[in-house]
C-alpha positions as a Markdown table, in Angstrom:
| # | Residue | x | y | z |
|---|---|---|---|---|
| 1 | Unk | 8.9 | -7.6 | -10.4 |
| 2 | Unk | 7.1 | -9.5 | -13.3 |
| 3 | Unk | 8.8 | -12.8 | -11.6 |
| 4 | Unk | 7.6 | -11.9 | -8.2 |
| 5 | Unk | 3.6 | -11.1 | -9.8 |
| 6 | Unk | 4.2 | -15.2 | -11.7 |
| 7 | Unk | 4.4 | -16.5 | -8.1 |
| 8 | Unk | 1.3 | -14.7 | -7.3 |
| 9 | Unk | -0.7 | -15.4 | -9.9 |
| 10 | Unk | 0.6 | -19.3 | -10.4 |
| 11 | Unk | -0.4 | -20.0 | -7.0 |
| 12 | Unk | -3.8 | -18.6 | -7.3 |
| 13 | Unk | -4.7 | -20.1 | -10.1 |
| 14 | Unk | -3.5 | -23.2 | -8.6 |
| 15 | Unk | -5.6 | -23.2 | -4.9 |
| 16 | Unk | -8.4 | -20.4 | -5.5 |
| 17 | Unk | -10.3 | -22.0 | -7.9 |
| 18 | Unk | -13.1 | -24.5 | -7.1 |
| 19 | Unk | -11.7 | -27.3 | -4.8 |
| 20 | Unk | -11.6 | -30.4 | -6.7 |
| 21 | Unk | -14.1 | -32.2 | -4.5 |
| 22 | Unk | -16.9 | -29.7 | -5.0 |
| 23 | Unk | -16.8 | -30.0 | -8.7 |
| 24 | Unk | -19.3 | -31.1 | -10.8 |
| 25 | Unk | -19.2 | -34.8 | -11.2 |
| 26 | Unk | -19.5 | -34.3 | -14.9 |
| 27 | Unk | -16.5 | -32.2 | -15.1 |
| 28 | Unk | -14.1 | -34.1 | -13.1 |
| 29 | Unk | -10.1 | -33.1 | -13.2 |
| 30 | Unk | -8.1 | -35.3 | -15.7 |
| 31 | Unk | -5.2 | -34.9 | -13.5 |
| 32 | Unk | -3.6 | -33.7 | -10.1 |
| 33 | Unk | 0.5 | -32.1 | -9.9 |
| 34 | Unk | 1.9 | -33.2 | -6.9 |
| 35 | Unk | 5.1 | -32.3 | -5.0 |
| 36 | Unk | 7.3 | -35.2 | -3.9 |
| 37 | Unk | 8.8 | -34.3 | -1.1 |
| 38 | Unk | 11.6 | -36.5 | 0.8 |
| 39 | Unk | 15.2 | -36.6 | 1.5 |
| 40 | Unk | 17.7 | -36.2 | -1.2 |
| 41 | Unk | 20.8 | -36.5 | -0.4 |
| 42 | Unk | 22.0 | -39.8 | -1.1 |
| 43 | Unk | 21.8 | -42.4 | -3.9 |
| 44 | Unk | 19.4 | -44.4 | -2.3 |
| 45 | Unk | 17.5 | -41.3 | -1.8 |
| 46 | Unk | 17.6 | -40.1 | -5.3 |
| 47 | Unk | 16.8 | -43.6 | -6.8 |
| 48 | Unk | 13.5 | -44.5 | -4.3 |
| 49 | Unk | 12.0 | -41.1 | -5.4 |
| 50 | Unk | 12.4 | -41.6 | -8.9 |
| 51 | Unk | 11.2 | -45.1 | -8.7 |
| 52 | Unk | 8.1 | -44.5 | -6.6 |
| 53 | Unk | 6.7 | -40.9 | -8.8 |
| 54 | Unk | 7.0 | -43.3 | -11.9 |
| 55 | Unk | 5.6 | -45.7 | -10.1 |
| 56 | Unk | 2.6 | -43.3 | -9.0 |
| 57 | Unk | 1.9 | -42.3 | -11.8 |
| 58 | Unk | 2.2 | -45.2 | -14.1 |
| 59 | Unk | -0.4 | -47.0 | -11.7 |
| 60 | Unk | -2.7 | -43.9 | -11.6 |
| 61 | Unk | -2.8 | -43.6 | -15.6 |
| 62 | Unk | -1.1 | -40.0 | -15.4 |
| 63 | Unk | -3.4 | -38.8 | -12.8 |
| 64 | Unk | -1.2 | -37.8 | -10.7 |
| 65 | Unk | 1.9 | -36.1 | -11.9 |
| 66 | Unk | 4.4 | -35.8 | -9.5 |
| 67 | Unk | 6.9 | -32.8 | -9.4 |
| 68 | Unk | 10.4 | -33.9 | -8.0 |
| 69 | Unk | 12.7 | -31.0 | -6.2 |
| 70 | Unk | 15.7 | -33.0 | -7.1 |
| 71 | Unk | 14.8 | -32.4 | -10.5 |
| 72 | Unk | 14.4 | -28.8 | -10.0 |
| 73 | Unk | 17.7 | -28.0 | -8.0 |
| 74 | Unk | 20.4 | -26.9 | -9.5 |
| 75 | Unk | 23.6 | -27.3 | -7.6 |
| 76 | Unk | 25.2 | -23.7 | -9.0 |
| 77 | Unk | 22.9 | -21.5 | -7.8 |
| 78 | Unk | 23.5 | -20.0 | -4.6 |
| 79 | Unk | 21.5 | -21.8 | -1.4 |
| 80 | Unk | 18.1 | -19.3 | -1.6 |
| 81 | Unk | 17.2 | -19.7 | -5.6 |
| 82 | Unk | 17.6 | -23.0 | -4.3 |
| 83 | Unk | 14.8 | -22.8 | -1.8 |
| 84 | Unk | 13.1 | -20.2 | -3.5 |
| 85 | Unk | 12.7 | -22.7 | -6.5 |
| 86 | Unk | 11.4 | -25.1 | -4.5 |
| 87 | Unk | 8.8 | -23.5 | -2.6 |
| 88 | Unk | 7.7 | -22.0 | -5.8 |
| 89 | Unk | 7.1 | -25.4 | -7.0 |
| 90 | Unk | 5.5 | -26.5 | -3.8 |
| 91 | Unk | 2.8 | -23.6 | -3.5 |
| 92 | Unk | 2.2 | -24.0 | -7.4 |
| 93 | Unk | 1.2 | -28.4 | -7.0 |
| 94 | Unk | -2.4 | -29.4 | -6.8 |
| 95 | Unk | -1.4 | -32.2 | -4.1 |
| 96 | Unk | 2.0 | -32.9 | -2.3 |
| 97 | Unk | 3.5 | -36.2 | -0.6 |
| 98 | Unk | 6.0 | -36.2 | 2.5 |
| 99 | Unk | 8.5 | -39.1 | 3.1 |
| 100 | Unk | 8.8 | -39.1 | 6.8 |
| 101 | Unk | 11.5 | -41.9 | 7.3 |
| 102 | Unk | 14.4 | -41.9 | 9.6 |
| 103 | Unk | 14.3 | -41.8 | 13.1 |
| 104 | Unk | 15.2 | -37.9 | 13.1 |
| 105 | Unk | 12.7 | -36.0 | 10.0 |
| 106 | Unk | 14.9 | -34.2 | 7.4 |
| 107 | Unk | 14.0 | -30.9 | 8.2 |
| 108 | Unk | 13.9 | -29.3 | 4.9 |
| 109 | Unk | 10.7 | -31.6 | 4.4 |
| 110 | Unk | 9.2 | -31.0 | 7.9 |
| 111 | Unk | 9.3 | -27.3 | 6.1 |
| 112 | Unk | 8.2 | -27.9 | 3.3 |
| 113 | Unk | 4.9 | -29.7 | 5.1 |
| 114 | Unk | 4.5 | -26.6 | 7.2 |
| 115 | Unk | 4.0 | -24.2 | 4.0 |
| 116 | Unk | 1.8 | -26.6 | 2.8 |
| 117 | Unk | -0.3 | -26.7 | 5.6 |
| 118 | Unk | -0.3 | -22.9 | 5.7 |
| 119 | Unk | -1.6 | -23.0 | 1.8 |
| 120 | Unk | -4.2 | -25.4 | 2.8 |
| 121 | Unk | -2.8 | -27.7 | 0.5 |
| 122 | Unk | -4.5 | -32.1 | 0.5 |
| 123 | Unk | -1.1 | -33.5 | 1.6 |
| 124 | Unk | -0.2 | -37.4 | 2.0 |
| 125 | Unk | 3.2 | -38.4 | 4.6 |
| 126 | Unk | 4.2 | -41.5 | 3.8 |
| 127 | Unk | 6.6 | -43.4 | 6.4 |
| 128 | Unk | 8.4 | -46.6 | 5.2 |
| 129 | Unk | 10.8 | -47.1 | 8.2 |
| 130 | Unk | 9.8 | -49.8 | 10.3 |
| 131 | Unk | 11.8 | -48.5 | 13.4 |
| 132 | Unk | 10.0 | -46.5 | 15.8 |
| 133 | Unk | 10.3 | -43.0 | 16.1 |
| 134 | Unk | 8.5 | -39.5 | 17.5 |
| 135 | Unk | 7.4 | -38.6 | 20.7 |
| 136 | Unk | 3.8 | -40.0 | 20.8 |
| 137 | Unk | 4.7 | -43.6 | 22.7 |
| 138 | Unk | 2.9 | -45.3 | 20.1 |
| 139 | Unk | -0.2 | -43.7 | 20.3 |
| 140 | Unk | -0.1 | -41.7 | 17.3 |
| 141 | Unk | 1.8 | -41.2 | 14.3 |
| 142 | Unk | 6.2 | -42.2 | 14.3 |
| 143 | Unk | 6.8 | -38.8 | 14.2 |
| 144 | Unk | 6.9 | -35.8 | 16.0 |
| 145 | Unk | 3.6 | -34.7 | 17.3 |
| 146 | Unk | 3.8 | -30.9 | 16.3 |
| 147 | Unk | 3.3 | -32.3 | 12.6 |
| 148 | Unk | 0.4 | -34.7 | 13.7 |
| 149 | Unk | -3.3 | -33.9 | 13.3 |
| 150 | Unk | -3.0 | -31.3 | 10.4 |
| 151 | Unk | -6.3 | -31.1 | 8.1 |
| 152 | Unk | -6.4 | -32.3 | 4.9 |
| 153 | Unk | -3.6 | -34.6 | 5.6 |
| 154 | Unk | -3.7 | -38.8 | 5.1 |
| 155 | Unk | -0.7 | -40.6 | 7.2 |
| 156 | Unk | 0.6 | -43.7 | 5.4 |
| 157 | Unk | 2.6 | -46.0 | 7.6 |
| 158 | Unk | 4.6 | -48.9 | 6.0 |
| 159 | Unk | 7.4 | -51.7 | 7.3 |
| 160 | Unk | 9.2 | -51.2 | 4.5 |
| 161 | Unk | 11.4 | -54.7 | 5.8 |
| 162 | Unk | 7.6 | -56.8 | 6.0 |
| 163 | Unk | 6.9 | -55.2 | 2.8 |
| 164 | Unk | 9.8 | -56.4 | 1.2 |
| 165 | Unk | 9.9 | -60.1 | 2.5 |
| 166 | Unk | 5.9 | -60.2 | 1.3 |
| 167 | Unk | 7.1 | -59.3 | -2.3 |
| 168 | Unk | 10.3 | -61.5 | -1.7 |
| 169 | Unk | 8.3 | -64.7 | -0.8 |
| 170 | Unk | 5.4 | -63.9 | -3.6 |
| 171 | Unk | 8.5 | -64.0 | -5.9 |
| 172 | Unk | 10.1 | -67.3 | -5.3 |
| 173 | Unk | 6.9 | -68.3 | -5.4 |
| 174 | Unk | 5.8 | -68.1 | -9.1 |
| 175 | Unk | 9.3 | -70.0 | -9.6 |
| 176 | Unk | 10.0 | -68.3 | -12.7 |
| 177 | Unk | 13.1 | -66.1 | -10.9 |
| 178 | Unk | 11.8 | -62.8 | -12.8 |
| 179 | Unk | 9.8 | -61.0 | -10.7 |
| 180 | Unk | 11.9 | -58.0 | -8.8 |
| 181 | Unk | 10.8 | -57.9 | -5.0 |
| 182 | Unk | 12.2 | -54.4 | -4.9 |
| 183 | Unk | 10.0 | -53.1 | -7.9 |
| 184 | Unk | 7.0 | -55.2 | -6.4 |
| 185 | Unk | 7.3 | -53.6 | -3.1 |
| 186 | Unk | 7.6 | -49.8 | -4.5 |
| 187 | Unk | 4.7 | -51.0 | -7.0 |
| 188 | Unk | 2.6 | -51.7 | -3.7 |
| 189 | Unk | 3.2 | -48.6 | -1.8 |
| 190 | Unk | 2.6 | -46.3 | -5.0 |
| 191 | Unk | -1.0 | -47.4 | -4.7 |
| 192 | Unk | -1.1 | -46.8 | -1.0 |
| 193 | Unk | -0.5 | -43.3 | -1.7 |
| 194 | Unk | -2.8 | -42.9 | -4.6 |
| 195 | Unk | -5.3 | -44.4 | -2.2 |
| 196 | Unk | -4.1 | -41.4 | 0.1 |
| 197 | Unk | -4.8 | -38.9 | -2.5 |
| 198 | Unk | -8.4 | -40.2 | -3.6 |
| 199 | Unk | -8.7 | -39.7 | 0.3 |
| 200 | Unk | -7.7 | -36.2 | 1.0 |
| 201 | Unk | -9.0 | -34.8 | -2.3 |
| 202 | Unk | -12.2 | -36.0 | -0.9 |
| 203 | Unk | -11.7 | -33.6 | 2.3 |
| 204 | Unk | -13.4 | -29.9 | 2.0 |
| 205 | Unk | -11.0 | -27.0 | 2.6 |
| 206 | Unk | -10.6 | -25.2 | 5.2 |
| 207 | Unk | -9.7 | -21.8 | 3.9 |
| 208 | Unk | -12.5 | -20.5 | 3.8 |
| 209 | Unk | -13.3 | -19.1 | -0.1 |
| 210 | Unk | -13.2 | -15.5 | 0.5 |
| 211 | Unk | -9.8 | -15.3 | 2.4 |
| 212 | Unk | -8.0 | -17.7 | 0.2 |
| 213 | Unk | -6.8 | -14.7 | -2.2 |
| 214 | Unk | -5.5 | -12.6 | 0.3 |
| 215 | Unk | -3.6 | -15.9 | 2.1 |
| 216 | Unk | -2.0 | -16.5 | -0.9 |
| 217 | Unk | -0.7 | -13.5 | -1.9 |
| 218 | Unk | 1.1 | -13.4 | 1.7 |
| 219 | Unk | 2.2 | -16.9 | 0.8 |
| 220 | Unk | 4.0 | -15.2 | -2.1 |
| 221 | Unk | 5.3 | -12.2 | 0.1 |
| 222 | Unk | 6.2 | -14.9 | 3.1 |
| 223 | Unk | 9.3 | -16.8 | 2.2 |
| 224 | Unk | 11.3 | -13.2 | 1.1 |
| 225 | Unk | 12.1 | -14.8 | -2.4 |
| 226 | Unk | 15.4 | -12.8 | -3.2 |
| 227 | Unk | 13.2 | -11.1 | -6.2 |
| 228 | Unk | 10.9 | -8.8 | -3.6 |
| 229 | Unk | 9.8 | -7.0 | -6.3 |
| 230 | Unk | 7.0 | -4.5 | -5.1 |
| 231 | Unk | 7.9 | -4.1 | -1.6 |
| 232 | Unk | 11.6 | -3.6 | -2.3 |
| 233 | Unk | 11.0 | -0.9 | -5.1 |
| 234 | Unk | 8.5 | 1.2 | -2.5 |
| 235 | Unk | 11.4 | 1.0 | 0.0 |
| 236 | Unk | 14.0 | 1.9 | -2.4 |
| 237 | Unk | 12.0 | 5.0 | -3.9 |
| 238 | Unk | 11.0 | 5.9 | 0.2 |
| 239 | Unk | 14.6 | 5.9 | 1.0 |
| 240 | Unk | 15.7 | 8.0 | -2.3 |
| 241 | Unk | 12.9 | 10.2 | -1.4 |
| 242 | Unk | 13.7 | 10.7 | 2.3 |
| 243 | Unk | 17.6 | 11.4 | 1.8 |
| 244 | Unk | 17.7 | 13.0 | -1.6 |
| 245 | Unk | 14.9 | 15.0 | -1.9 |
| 246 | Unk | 13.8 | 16.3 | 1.5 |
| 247 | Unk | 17.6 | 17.2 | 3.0 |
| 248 | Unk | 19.7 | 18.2 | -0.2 |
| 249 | Unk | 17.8 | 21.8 | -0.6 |
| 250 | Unk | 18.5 | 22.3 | 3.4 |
| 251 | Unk | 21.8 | 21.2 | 3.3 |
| 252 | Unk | 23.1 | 23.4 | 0.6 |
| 253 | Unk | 20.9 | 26.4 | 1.6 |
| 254 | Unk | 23.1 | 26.4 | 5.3 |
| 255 | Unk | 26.0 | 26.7 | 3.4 |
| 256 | Unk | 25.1 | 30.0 | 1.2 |
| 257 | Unk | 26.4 | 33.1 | 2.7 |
| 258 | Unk | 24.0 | 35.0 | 1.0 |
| 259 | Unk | 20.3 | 35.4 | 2.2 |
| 260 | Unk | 18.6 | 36.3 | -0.6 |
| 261 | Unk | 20.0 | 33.4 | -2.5 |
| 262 | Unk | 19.9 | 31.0 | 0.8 |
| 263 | Unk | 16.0 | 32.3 | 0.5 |
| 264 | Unk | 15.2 | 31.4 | -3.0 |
| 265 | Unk | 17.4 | 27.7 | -2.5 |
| 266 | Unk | 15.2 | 26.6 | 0.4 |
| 267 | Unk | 12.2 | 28.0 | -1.1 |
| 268 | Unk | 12.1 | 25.6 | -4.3 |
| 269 | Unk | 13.1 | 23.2 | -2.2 |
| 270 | Unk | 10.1 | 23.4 | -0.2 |
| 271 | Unk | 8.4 | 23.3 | -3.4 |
| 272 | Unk | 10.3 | 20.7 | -4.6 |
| 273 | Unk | 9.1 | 18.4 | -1.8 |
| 274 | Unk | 5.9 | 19.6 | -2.2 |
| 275 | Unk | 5.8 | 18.1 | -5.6 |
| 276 | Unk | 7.3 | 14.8 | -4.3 |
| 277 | Unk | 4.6 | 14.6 | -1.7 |
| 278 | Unk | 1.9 | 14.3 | -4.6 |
| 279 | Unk | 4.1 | 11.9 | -6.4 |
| 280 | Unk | 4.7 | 9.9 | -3.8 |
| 281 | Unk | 1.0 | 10.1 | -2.0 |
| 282 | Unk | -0.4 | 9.1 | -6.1 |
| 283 | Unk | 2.5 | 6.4 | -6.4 |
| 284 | Unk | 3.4 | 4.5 | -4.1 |
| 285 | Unk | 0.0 | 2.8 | -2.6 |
| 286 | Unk | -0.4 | 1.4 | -6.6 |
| 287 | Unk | 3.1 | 0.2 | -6.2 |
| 288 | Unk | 2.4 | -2.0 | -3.3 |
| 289 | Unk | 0.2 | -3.4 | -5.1 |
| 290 | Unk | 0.1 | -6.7 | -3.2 |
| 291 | Unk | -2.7 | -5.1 | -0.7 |
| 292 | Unk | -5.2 | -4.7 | -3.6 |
| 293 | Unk | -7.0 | -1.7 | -2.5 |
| 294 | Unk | -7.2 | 1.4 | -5.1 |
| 295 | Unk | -6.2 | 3.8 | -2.0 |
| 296 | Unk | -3.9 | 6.4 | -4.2 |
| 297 | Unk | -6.8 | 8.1 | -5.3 |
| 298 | Unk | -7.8 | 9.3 | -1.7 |
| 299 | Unk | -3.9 | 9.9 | -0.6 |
| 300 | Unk | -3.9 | 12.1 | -3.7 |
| 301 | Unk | -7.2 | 13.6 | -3.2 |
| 302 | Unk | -6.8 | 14.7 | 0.3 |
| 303 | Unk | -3.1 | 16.2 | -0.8 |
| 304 | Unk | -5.4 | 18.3 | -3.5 |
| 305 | Unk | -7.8 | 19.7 | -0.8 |
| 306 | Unk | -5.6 | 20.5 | 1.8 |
| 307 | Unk | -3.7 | 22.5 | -0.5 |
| 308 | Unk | -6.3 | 24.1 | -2.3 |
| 309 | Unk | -8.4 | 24.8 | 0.9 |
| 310 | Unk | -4.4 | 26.5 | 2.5 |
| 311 | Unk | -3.9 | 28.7 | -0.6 |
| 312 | Unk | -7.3 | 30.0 | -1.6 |
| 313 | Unk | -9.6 | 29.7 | 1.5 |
| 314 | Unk | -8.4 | 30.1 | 4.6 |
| 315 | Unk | -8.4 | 33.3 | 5.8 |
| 316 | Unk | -5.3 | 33.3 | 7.8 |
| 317 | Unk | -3.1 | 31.9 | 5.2 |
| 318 | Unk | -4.5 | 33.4 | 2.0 |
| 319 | Unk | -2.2 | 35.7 | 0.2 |
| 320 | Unk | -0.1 | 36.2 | 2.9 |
| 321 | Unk | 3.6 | 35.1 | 3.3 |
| 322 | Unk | 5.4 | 32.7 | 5.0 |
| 323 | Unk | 6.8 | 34.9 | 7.7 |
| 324 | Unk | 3.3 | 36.8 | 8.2 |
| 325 | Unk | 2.1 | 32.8 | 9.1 |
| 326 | Unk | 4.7 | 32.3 | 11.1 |
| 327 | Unk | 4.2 | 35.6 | 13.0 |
| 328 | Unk | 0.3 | 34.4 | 13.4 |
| 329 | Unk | 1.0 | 31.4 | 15.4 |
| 330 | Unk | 4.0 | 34.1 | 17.4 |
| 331 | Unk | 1.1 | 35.6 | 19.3 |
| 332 | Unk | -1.5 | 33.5 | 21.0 |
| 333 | Unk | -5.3 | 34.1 | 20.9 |
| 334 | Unk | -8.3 | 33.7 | 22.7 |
| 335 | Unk | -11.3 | 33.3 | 21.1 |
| 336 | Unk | -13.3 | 34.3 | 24.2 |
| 337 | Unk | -11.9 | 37.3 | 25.1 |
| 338 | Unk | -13.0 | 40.6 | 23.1 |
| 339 | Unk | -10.1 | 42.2 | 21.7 |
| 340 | Unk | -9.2 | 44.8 | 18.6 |
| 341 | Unk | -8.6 | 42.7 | 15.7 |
| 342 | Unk | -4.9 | 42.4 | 14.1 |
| 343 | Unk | -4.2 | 41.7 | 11.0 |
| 344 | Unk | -1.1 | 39.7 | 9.8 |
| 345 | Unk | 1.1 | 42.7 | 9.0 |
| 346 | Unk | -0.1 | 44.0 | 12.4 |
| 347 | Unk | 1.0 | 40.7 | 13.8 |
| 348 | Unk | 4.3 | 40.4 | 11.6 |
| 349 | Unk | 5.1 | 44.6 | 13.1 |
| 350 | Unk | 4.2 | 43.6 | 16.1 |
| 351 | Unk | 6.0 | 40.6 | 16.4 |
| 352 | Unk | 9.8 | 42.1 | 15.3 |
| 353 | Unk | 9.0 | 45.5 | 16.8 |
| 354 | Unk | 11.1 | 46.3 | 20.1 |
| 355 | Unk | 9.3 | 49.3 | 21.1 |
| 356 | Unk | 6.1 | 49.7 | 22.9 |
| 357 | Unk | 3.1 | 48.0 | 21.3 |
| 358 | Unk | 0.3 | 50.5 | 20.3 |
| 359 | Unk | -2.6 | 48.0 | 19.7 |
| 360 | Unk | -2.2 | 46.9 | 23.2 |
């Protein structure tokens, strides 16, 4: 529970503060986390990412700092902590960057970009693969159109190949031999994407101020991270309530050949739920938590009344027992018709006598 309440509370504090274009100019951020997003699969993979976060953040003087999944996952732990951990680390980033390349997306980053969008988080997608791709005839982005024309979103498009013969020919031309290309070229499209970031940190929000608290915390609830916490404990204690407590006292008191005792078995059990009732009614809306709203009080209050009101005001109940109420509803009444009036002994007589009725 306390794990599941961190998510909460790590991704408000992230994205319900003040967005950081509306701050005061005098109190500008000295940095930005950002989630590097991308395939990771393969040493090529693994090495580009590494080369272009250092990269982005060298040349940004440690304004942005980039959080890597790859150096988050860890191989034993079964496939959901392994998503879990990542999304965690997505919804808690100031900032994150998609690396669209291939001519089919990796899907666990077309994902990843969707729960971002959903947390209204500034997000950059950077494509370095020259070949054409997507379904927008080259009219719009190289990638699939359902993950085109997102707010808050900057699309970077590089040819990674022209990129690399630029940096290639720049090198042979100083002569000396010493220049990398490869290092050049990532050093080039690390400031295209802090350029991206100045950009969409410029853009205002679009979750509106006073529903980003209650977005968030479904953001949290969302995913099903394996540690439910609240909502799995209220359906836990609902089930234990439902099975244990209600039937148990019914159950046994079928099986008691004697009435008396059969009687007295099904009576505290009655009680007992009643009891469980106010527990439950007081409990449980504090439990869920998530939904924010102090309702146990009025659950608890209403359970107060209506018993209170049953026991000790209302005529046809008061003092009576539970066969003489029984025996009241046995007989109907109309209010609009004059007749003698019967009490609830009279009505409980009435009701298990076989002979002629004499208040008739």
């Amino acid at each position: 529970m306390s794990n599941h309440r961190d998510d909460i509370n790590a991704i408000l504090d992230t994205h319900t503060e003040l967005d950081p274009s509306q701050r005061e100019i005098s109190h500008p951020p000295q940095s930005y986390t950002y989630y590097h997003a991308g395939p990771l699969f393969t040493l090529a993979e693994l090495h580009t990412n590494t080369l272009l976060s250092q990269a982005i953040q060298r040349k940004s003087r440690g304004k942005f700092i980039p959080i890597l999944p790859q150096d988050l996952e860890q191989r034993d732990l079964n496939p959901q902590s392994i998503r879990d951990e990542d999304l965690r680390a997505l919804l808690a980033c100031d900032l994150a960057m998609f690396t669209y390349d291939g001519a089919e997306l990796d899907a666990g980053t077309v994902v990843e970009y969707m729960v971002s969008k959903m947390a209204d988080i500034p997000a950059v997608i950077l494509r370095s693969d020259f070949r054409g791709a997507g379904d927008q005839g080259g009219k719009g982005d190289s990638w699939n159109l359902m993950s085109s024309c997102w707010p808050r979103t900057v699309g970077i498009s590089v040819d990674a190949m022209l990129e690399y013969k630029s940096a290639l020919s720049r090198s042979m031309g100083q002569g000396n031999g010493t220049t990398d290309p490869g290092e050049n070229m990532v050093e080039e499209i690390a400031q295209r994407v802090i350029d991206g970031f100045e950009r969409v940190l410029k853009e205002p929000p679009r979750l509106p101020k006073e529903l980003r608290e209650s977005v968030y915390h479904w953001l949290a609830l969302m995913p099903g991270f394996k540690n439910g916490g609240d909502r799995n404990n209220a359906a836990l204690l609902a089930k234990l309530f439902t099975i244990w407590q209600r039937l148990n006292s019914y159950f046994l008191g079928a099986e008691l050949p004697n009435s008396a005792l059969r009687e007295k078995t099904q009576t505290l059990g009655a009680a007992w739920n009643v009891v469980w009732v106010f527990v439950t009614n007081f409990t449980i809306p504090y439990m869920i938590d998530d939904i924010h709203f102090a309702v146990g009080w009025v659950f608890g209050s209403v359970s107060v009344v209506a018993v209170i009101f049953t026991f000790f005001f209302l005529p046809e109940t008061k003092g009576r027992a539970l066969e003489e109420i029984d025996a009241i509803f046995a007989i109907p009444f109309n209010p609009f018709r004059k007749t003698p009036f019967i009490s609830p002994t009279q009505s409980y007589v009435l009701a298990n006598s076989k002979g002629t009725n004499r208040w008739r």
